[in-house]
LOLO-963343 format. One line per field, with one value per residue (C-alpha): residue number from 1; residue in one letter; z negated, x negated, y negated. Coordinates in steps of 0.1 Angstrom, whole numbers, plus 2048, in hexadecimal, padded with zeros to 3 digits. Each point is the difference from the previous one (the first is absolute). Example, Ala and Ser with C-alpha at 12.3 -4.5 7.8 and 13.67 -1.06 7.14 Angstrom:
! residues 2
k = (1_2) .
r = (A_S) .
Z = (7B2_807) .
X = (785_7F2) .
Y = (82D_7DE) .
//
This chain:
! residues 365
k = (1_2_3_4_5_6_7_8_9_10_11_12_13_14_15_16_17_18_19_20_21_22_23_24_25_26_27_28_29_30_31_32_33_34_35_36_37_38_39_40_41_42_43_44_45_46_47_48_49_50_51_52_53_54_55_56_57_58_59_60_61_62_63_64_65_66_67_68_69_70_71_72_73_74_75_76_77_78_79_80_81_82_83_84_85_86_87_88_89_90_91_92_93_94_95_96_97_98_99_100_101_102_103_104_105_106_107_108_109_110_111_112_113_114_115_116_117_118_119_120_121_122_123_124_125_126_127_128_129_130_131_132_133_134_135_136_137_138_139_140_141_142_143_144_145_146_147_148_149_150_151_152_153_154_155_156_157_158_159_160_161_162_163_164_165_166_167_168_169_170_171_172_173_174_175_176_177_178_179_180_181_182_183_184_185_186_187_188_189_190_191_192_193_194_195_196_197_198_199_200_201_202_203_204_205_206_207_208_209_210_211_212_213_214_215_216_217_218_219_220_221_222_223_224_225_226_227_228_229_230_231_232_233_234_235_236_237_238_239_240_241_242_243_244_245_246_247_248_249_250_251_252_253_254_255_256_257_258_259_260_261_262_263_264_265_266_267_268_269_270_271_272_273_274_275_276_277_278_279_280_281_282_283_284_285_286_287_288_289_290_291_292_293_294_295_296_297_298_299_300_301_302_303_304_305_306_307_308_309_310_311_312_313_314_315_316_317_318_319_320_321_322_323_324_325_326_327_328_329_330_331_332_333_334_335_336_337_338_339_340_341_342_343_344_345_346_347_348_349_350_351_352_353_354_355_356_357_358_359_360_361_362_363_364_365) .
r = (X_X_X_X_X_X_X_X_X_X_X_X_X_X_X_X_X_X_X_X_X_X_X_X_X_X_X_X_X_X_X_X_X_X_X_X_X_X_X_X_X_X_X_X_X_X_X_X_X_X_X_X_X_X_X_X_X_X_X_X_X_X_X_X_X_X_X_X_X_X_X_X_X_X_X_X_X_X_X_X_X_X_X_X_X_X_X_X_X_X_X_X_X_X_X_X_X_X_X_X_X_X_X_X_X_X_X_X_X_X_X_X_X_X_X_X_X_X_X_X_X_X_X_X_X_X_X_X_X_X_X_X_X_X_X_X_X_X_X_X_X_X_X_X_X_X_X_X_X_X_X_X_X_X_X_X_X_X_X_X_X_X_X_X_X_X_X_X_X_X_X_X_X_X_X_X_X_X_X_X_X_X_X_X_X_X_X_X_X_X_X_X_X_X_X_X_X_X_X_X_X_X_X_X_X_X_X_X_X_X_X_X_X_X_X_X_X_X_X_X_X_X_X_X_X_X_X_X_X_X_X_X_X_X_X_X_X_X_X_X_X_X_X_X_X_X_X_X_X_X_X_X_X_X_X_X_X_X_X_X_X_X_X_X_X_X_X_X_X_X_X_X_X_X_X_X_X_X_X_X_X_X_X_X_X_X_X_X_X_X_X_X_X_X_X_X_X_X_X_X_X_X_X_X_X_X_X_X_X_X_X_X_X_X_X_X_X_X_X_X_X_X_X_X_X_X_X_X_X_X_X_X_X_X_X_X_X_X_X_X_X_X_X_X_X_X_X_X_X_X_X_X_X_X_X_X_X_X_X_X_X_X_X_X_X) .
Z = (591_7F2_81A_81D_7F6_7FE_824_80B_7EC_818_81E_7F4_7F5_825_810_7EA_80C_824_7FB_7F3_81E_817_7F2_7FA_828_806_7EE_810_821_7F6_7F1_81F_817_7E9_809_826_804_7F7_824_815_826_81E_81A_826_818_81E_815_811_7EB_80D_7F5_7F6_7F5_7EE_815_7F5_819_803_811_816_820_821_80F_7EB_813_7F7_802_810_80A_823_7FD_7EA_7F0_7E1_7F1_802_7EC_80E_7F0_7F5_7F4_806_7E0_7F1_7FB_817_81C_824_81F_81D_813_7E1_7FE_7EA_800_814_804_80A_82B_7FF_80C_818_80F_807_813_812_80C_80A_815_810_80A_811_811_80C_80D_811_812_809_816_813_807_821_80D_7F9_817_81C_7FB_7F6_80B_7FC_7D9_7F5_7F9_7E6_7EF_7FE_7EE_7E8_7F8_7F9_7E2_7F2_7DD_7EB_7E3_807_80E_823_81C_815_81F_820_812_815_821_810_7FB_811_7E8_7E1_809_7FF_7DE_7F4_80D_7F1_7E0_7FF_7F8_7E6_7ED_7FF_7F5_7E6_7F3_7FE_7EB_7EE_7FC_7F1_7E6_7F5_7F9_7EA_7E7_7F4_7F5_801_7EF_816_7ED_7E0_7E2_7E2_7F8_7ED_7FD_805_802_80A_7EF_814_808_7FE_81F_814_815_81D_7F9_7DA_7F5_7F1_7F0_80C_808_7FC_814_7E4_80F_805_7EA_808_7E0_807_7EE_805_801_802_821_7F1_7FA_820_817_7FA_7FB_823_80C_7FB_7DB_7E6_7DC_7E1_7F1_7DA_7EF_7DB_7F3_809_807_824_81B_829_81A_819_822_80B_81C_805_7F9_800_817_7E9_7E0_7E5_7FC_7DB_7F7_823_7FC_818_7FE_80C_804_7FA_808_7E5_7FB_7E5_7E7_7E2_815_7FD_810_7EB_7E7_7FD_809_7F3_815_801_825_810_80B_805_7FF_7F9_807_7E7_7E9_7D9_7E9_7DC_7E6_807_7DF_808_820_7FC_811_812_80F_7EF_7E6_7E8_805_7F1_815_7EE_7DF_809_803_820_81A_81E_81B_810_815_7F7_817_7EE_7E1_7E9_7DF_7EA_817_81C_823_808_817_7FD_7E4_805_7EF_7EB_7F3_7D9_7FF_7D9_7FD_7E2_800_7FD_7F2_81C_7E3_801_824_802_7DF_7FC_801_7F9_813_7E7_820) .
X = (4BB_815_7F3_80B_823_805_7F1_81A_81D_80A_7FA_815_81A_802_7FF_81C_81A_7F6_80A_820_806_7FA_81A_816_801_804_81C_811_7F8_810_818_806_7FE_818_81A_7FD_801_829_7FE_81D_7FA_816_7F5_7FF_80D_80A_81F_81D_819_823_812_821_81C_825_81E_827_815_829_811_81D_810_7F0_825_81D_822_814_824_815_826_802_827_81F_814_807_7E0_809_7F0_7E2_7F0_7E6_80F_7EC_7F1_7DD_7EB_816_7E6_812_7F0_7FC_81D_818_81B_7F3_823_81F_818_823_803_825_80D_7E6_7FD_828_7FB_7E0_815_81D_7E3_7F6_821_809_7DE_80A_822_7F2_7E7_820_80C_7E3_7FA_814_7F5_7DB_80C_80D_7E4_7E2_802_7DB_801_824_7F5_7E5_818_819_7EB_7F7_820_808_7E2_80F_80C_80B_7F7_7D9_7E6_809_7EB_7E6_810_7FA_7EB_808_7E6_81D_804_825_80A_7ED_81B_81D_7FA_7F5_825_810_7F3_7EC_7DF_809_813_7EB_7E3_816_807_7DF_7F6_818_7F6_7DE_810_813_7DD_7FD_817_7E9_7DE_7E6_7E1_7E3_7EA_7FD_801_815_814_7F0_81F_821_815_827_818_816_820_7F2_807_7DD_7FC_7E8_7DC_803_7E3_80C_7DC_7E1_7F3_7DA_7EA_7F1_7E8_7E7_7F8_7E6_7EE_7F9_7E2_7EA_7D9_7EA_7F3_7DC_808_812_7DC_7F6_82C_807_822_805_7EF_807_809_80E_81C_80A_81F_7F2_826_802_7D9_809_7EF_804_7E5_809_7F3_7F9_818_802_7EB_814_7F0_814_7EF_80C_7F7_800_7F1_7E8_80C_80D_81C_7F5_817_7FD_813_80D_815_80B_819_806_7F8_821_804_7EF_7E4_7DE_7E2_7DE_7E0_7DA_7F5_7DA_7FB_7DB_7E0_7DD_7DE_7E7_811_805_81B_7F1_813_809_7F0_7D7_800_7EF_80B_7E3_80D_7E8_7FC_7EB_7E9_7E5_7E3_7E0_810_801_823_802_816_80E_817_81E_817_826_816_826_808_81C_810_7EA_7E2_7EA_7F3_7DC_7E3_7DD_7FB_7E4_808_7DF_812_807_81E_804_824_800_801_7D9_7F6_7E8_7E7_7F6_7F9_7DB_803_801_81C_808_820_814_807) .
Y = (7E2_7E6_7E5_81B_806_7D6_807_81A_7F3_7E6_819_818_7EC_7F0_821_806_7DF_807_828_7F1_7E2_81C_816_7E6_7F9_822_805_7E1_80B_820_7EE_7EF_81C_817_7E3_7FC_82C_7F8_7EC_80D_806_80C_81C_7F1_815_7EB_80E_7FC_7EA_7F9_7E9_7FD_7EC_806_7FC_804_80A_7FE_820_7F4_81C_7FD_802_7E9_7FD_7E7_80E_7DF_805_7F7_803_7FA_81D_812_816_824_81C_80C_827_7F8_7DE_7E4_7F4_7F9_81C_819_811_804_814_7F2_7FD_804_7E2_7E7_7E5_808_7E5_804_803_80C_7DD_7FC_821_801_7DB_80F_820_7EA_7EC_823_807_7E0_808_81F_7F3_7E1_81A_816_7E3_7F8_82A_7FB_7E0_813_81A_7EE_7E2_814_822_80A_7F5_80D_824_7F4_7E9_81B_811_7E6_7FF_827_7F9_7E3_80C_7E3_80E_800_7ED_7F2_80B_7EC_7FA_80A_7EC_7E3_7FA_7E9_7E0_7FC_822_7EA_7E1_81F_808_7DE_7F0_81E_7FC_822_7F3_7EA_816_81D_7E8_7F0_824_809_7E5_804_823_7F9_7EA_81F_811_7E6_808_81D_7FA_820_804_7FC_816_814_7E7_7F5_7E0_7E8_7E5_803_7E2_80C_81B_81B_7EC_7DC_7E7_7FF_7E3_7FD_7F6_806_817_81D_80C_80D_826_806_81B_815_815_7E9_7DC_7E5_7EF_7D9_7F5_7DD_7FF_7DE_7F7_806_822_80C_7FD_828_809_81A_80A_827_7FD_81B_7ED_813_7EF_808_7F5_7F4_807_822_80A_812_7F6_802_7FD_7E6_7F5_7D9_7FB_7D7_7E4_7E0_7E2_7E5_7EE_7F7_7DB_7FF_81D_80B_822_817_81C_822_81C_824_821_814_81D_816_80E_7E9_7E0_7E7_7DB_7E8_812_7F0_814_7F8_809_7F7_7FB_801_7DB_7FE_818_7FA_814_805_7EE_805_7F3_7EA_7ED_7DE_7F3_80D_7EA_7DC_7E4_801_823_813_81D_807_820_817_803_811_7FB_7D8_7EF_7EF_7F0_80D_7ED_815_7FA_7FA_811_7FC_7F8_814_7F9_811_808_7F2_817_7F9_808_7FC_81A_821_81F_7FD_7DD_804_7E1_7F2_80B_7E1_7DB_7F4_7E1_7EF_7FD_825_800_80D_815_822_817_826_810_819_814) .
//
């Protein structure tokens, strides 16, 4: 009995270490499993993707009238009074300069017109038979306190010498330029809008060609903005984009109205222009947008960081950590758009040492 139990003492005992190796390497393959089940992966879903990119745009008016004095007087009080901030309607006066002097000197003018065309009235008769009836009538209209008439027309030339050597029809020309420089001692508002400078006071000596301010068109702004040439290929006229302001939060939907053919040789940009219009909008204000530049089919969006060099990711296939070559499409701050990915792809969202290639992997999705 004694000589069989030095027999099985060794067996036992060896049965015994390779009980305890073998449980040993399970629990490190445990071990080791237990730590790749914390694996993090990201669901494919190839889509649409559009990309886009943040633009800053300055509001300016899409009409600006630069008020210049086209002649010399004293400013007179206009209601509303022409000063920054003040909104006229169109038609309203926006500067008046004084036209006493000059409208006295242009009557005076009239008059000597209508008394030099007194003297020639029966030479006309006797001369010109056929035409005196129309220029008597002309001159029942003439009042020299309005506009002057167009005159009757002359078909003959030997009548056209009459009134050239009788001074006729260099007077009445002469008065009726002179007439149009007396529309030019008001100034009307175009269109609806407010004054955004003013550069004169009520009584102040205005001198011709002086700018006097300017009057903006406020029912309708433009926002200039500039985009790189690399991102203006998939940019269309008539485009919808949602400005915000980040000072105020509002926001106003705009439309793409221009495209600019010039570049800007230090910075290959482009200004593009769009139509705006709203309450709250002033001359000026920067308006921050993001605008759709590019898209891309069957595409999906990863962090910059998981892609190798090599443009690869690392994925789990049957539990195995592989490699898988996409395709990089654009590349953004933070992140990178690819194709070349299945839906069935489990991508590593983590950085993978190129050691455990091959291993085996758990997802914690």
């Amino acid at each position: 009995m004694n000589h069989l139990n030095k027999i099985y003492t060794p067996i036992l005992l060896g049965i015994l270490l390779g009980l305890g190796a073998c449980s040993k390497k399970d629990q490190e393959e445990s071990v080791k499993e237990k730590k790749w089940k914390q694996l993090s992966t990201i669901l494919i879903e190839p889509k649409l993707i559009t990309q886009k990119v943040s633009i800053t745009g300055l509001v300016r008016p899409k009409k600006k009238l630069d008020v210049i004095a086209q002649v010399q007087g004293i400013a007179l009080a206009t209601s509303p009074h022409f000063k920054e901030g003040i909104h006229f309607q169109k038609g309203e006066v926006l500067v008046a300069v004084d036209d006493s002097e000059f409208r006295s000197n242009l009557i005076a003018q009239k008059s000597q017109f209508v008394s030099s065309l007194v003297r020639v009235m029966s030479d006309l008769k006797i001369d010109y038979p056929v035409s005196f009836p129309a220029w008597e009538q002309y001159l029942d209209r003439v009042d020299i306190e309005k506009s002057l008439p167009d005159l009757p027309e002359v078909d003959n030339k030997q009548l056209r010498y009459f009134f050239s050597a009788n001074e006729i029809l260099n007077s009445y020309y002469s008065i009726k330029s002179q007439e149009k420089q007396l529309s030019e001692f008001r100034i009307y508002a175009p269109y609806d809008g407010v004054v955004t400078e003013d550069n004169f006071n009520v009584g102040s000596l205005i001198r011709s060609g002086i700018s006097l301010g300017e009057f903006i068109y406020t029912d309708s702004y433009e926002i200039i903005a500039t985009i790189s040439l690399g991102d203006l290929t998939n940019i269309k006229k008539s485009e919808k984009v949602q400005f915000t302001s980040k000072d105020t939060n509002e926001k106003w939907d705009t439309t793409l109205i221009r495209i600019s053919d010039k570049v800007d040789a230090s910075t290959q940009s482009v200004n593009v222009f769009f139509e705006v219009s709203g309450k709250d909008l002033k001359e000026g204000m920067y308006l921050e947008a993001d605008l759709e530049v590019r898209s891309y089919e069957n595409a999906i969006e990863l962090p910059k960081d998981i892609l190798t060099r090599n443009e690869q990711v690392y994925i789990l296939k049957d539990s195995i950590i592989q490699l898988k070559t996409v395709k990089p499409l654009a590349y953004l701050p933070s992140s990178v758009i690819v194709t070349g990915l299945s839906p069935d792809d489990q991508v590593i969202n983590e950085q993978i040492k190129p050691t455990l290639q091959g291993t085996k992997a758990i997802s914690n999705r």
